[in-house]
C-alpha positions in Angstrom: 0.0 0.0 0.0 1.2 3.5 -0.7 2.4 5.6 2.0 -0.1 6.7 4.7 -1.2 10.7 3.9 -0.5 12.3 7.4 1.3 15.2 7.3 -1.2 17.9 7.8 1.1 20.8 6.2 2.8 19.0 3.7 0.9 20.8 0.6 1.4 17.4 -1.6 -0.4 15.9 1.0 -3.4 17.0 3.0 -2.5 20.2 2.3 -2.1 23.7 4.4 -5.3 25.1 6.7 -5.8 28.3 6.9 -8.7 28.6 8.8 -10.8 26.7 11.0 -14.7 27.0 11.4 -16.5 25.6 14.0 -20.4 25.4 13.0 -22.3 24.5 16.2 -26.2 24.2 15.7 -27.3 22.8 19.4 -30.1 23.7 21.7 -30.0 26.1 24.6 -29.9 22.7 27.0 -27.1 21.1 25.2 -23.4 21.4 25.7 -21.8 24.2 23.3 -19.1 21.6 22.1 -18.2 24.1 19.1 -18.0 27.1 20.9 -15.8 25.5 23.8 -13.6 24.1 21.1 -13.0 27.3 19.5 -12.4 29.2 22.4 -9.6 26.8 23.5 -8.1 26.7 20.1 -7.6 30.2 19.9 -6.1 30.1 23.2 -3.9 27.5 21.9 -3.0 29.2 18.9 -1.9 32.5 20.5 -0.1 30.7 23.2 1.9 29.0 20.2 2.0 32.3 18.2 0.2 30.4 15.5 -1.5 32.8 13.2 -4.8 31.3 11.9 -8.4 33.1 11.1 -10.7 30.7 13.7 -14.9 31.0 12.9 -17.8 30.1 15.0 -21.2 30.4 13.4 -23.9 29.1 15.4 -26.9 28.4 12.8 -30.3 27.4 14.1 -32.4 26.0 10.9 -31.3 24.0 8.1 -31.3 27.5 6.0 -29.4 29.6 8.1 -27.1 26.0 7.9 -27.0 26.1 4.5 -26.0 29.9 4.6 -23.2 29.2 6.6 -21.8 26.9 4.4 -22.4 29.0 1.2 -20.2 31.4 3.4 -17.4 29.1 3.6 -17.4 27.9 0.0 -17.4 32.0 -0.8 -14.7 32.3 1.8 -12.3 29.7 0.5 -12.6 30.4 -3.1 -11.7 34.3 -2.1 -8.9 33.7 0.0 -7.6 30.5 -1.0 -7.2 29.7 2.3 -8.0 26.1 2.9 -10.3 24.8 6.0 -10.8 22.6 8.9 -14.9 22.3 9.0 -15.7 21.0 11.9 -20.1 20.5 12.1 -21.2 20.3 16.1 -24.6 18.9 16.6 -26.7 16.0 16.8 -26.9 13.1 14.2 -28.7 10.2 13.4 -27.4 7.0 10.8 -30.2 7.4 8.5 -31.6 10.8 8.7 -27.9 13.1 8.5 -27.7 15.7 10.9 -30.3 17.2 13.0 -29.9 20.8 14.3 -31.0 23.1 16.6 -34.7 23.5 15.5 -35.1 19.3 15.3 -34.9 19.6 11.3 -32.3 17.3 9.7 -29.9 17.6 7.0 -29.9 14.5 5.0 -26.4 13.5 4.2 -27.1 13.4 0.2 -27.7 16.9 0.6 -25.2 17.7 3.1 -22.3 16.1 0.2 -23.9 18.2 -1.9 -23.0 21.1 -0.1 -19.0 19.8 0.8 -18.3 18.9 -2.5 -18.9 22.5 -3.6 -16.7 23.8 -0.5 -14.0 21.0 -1.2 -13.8 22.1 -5.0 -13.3 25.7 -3.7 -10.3 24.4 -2.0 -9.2 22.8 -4.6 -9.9 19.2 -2.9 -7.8 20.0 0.9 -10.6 20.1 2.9 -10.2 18.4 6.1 -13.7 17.8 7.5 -14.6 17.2 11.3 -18.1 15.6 11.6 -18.7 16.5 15.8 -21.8 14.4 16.0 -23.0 10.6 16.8 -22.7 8.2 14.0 -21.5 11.0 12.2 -19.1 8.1 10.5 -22.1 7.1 8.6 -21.7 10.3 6.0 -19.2 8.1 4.5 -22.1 5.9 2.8 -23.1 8.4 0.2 -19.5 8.6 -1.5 -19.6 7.8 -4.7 -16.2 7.5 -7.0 -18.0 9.2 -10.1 -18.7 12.3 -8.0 -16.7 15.3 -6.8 -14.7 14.3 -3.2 -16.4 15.9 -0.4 -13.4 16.6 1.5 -9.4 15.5 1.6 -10.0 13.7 5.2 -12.6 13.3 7.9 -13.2 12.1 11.2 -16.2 11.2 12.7 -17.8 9.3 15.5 -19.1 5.8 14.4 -22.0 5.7 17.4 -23.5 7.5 20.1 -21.1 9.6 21.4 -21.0 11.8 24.6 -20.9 15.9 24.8 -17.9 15.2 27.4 -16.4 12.0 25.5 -16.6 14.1 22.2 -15.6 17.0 23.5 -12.2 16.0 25.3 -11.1 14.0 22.4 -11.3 17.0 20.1 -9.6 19.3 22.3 -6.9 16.6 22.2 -6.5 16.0 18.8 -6.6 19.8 17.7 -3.9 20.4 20.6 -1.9 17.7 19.1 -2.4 18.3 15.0 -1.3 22.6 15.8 1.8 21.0 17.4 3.1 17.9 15.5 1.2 19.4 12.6 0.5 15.2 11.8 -3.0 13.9 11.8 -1.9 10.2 13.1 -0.2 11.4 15.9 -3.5 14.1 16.2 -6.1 10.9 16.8 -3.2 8.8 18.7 -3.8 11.7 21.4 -7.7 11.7 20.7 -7.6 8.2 21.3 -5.7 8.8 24.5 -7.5 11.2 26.2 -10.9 10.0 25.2 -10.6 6.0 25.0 -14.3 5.5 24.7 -14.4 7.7 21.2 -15.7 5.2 18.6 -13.9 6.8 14.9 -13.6 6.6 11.4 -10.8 8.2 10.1 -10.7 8.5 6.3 -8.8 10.7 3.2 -10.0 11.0 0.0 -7.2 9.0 -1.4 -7.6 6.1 1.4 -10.9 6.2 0.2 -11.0 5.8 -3.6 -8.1 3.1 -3.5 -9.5 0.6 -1.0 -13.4 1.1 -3.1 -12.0 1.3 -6.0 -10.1 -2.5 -4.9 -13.4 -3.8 -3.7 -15.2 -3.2 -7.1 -12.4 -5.7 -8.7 -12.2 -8.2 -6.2 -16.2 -8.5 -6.3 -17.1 -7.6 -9.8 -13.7 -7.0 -12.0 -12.6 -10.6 -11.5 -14.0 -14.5 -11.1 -17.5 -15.6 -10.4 -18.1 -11.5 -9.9 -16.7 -11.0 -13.3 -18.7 -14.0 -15.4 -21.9 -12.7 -13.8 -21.4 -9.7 -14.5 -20.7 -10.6 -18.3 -23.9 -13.2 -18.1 -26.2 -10.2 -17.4 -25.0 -7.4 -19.7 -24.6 -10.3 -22.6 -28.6 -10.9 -21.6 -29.6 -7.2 -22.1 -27.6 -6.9 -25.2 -29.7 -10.1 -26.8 -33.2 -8.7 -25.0 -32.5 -4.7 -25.4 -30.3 -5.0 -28.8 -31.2 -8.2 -30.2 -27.1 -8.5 -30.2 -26.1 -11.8 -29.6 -22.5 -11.9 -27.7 -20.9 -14.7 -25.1 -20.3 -13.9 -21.9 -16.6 -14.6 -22.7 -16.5 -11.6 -25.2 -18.4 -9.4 -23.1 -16.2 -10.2 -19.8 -13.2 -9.3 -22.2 -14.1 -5.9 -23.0 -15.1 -5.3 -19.8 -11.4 -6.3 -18.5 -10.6 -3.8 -21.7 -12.1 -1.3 -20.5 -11.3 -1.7 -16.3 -7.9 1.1 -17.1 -9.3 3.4 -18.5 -12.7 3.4 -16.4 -10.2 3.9 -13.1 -8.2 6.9 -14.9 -11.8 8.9 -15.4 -13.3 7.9 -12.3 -9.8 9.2 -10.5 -9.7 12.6 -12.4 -13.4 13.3 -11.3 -12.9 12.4 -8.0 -10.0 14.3 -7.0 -11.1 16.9 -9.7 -7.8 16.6 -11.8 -9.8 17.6 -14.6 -10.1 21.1 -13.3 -7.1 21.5 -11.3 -4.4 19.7 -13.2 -1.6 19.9 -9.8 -4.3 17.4 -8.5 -2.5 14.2 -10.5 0.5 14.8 -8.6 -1.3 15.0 -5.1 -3.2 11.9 -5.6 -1.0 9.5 -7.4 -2.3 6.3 -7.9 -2.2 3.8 -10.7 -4.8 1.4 -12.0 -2.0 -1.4 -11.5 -1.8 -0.1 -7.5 -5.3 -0.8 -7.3 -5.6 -3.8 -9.2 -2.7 -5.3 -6.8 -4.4 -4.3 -4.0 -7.6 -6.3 -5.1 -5.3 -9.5 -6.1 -4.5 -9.0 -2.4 -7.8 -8.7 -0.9 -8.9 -12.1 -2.7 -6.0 -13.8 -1.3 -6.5 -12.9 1.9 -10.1 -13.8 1.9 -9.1 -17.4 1.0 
């Protein structure tokens, strides 16, 4: 496998932050995670003469929500200055995130709405998802679209105000001094054992997917079915009459040059042409890696 992407302000990996918004939509009753996260941060920043812009925005309804992260997308694509996100409220596995007024922000529309800030960036957002099962965003990636962000972290359960809460003021302490995500959720982990994760970059992402679509359809018994099917639709939709032999051939054909457009959507290489070199990875990387999975699984 390639080299783990941690350094957090090596540009040709997940890239430089300059600026950090904390978007906390919670109830009067609940614990103000976000704004007690952003007022240590700037506490640790100054102490550390680390100069960084640091937001709060405290939206109530799913359109002031929206607003806020309209506002970010304007704010990154004027200053080019790349963002930590970090979202503070409640969340449920199916229904996205629910905010202060009870409504919820399906996560199919919440994608929608980090893919556009992620593009601003030029794909280096690092995203913070401060709410449970927040890990569950992850499900409506898809390798054809835009990336929502470079990296996330996110609960995978119910978590705690407290639990959450101490683990972040961990890791943020740890990533402005060591400037190195692993080490960052190393000291998460440590100072909030019970925090449930899912730590994921873009890259991670698309390989390991990408690896899983061979092992189950690009290859074997996924492979032949696969063929048996699309050589049925061509006889029934077409009146084409090809073997599943011919068919699974093409498809094989085709499997390179499918990865290569699939990776310069995703990482949006397509419009920002630096991107190949950030996120190098070849079909034959991938395919490997799938060889491997099988293996493994035997």
């Amino acid at each position: 496998m390639a080299e783990r992407l941690q350094l957090f302000h090596n540009p040709g990996e997940l890239g430089k932050i300059g600026q950090v918004w904390f978007v906390e939509s919670l109830t009067d009753d609940d614990t103000h995670t976000g704004r007690r996260l952003r007022e240590n941060l700037q506490d640790l920043l100054a102490a550390r003469s680390i100069k960084l812009r640091v937001v709060l925005r405290s939206p109530r309804t799913r359109a002031e929500f929206l607003a806020v992260l309209e506002e970010l997308r304007a704010s990154v694509a004027a200053t080019g200055l790349n963002p930590i996100l970090d979202i503070e409220c409640h969340g449920d596995d199916d229904r996205g995130l629910q905010l202060a007024d009870s409504e919820f922000v399906p996560w199919e529309e919440l994608k929608a709405k980090l893919e556009a800030v992620n593009l601003a960036g030029r794909c280096h957002m690092i995203l913070v998802l401060g709410c449970c099962y927040g890990a569950y965003f992850g499900r409506v990636g898809r390798l054809y679209e835009r990336a929502a962000f470079n990296a996330y972290i996110a609960p995978t359960d119910s978590i705690a105000a407290g639990t959450l809460e101490n683990g972040l003021r961990a890791f943020y302490a740890e990533l402005f001094s060591s400037f190195d995500i692993t080490s960052a959720i190393d000291a998460m982990r440590a100072a909030a054992p019970d925090f449930g994760y899912v730590f994921l970059t873009a890259y991670g992402l698309f390989r390991t997917v990408f690896a899983e679509f061979i092992r189950d359809f690009g290859m074997g018994d996924g492979l032949r079915e696969r063929a048996i099917a699309m050589a049925r639709r061509l006889l029934e939709e077409r009146g084409q009459r090809v073997t599943p032999d011919a068919v699974a051939q093409v498809l094989k054909d085709g499997e390179p040059e499918a990865f290569e457009n699939f990776r310069r959507t995703y990482f949006s290489i397509d419009l920002f042409p630096e991107n190949d070199a950030r996120f190098t990875i070849s079909y034959v990387n991938v395919k490997a890696d799938a060889e491997r999975m099988t293996i493994g699984s035997r």
